[in-house]
N, C-alpha and C positions, 0 to 999 in steps of 0.2 A: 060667716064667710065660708065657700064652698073652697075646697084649692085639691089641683092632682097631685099627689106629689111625683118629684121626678126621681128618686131617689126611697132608699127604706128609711124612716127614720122610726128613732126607738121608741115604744112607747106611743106611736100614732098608726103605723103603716107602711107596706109596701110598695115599691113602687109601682103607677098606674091605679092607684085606687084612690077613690073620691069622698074629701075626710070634710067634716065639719068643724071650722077651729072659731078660735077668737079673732076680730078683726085684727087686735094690733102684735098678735103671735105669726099671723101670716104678712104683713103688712113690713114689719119690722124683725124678723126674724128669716120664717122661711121664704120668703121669695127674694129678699136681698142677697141670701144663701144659693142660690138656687136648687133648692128642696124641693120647693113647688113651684105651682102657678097657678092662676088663677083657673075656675071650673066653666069654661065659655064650650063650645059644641064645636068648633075648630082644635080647640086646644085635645079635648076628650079623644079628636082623632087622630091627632099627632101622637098621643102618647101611645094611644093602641098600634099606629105603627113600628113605634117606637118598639113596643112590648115586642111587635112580631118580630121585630131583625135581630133584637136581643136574642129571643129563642132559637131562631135559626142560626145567628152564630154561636151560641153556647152548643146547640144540636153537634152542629160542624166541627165545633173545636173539642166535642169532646170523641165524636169519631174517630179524629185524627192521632187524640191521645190513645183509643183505642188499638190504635193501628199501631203507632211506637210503642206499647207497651208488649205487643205480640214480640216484636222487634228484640223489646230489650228483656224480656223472659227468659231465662236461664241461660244470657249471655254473661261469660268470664272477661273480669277486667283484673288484669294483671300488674299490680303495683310493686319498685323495688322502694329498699329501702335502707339505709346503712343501720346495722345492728349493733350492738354492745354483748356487755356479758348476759345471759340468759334468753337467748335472742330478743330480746326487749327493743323496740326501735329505738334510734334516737328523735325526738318528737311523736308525731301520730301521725295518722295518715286525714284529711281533710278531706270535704266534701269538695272543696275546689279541685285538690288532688285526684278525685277521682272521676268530676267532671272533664277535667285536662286530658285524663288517658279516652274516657270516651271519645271526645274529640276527635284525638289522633284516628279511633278506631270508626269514625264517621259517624256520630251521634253525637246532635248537638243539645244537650244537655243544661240546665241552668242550674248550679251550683245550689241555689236557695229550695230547687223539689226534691235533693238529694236528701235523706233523713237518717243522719247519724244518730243512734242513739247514745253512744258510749263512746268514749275515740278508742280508735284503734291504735292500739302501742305494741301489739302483738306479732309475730308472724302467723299467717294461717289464711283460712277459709271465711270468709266472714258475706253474709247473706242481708245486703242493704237495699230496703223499699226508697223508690222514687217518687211519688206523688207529683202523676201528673196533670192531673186535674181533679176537681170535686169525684168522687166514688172509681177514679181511675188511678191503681196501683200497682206497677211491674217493681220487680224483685231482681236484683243481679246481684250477681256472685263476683267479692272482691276477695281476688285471690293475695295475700301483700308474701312476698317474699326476698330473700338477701340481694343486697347488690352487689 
């Protein structure tokens, strides 16, 4: 049995590519799933449209990321924070925490491309990558200081 799949799946293929399986692996697995579908000369050409809008909007979206990461390159976000002895914070400072201040300062940010590596419980300079899309990564400078 011929089937496109619509999706990658491990171990067969990418999406848009035209695989050879067993009848009842496609029959009862992947098109119930919709993984695939069947390899008819309509369908072949759905998917290649399919394939082209995908491109174009990854193209687009990764432009765009381009364009905010110009943005947010060696922009300072300014965090306070209550101290103890040693200036040690109380708590760390979060990724949420520093998507919130972007916010405020008109960048809208999603909390999960923020990439902490280490929490910050410090006072100081700290230089955190944002990942905002596949091979697109800006860098800003969190500054956390006393409240």
């Amino acid at each position: 049995m011929k089937v496109i799949l619509k999706d990658a799946v491990k171990g067969l293929g990418d999406m848009g590519e035209i695989v050879n399986i067993a009848n009842g692996y496609g029959r009862n697995y992947l098109i119930p799933m919709g993984l695939a579908i069947t390899a008819t000369d309509s369908n072949i050409i759905s998917i290649n449209n399919e394939k082209n809008q995908k491109s174009r909007k990854t193209v687009r979206l990764k432009k765009e990321a381009e364009e905010l990461a110009t943005r947010i390159n060696g922009a300072t976000c300014r965090i306070t924070g209550k101290v103890g002895e040693g200036d040690r914070l109380f708590g760390s400072v979060t990724s949420q925490d520093i998507a919130d201040q972007l916010k405020k300062e008109g960048l809208d940010i999603d909390k999960k491309k923020i990439e902490i590596n280490t929490p910050i419980k410090n006072l100081g300079i700290f230089n955190i990558p944002i990942k905002l899309h596949s091979g697109v990564t800006a860098t800003i400078k969190v500054e956390v200081i006393k409240e």
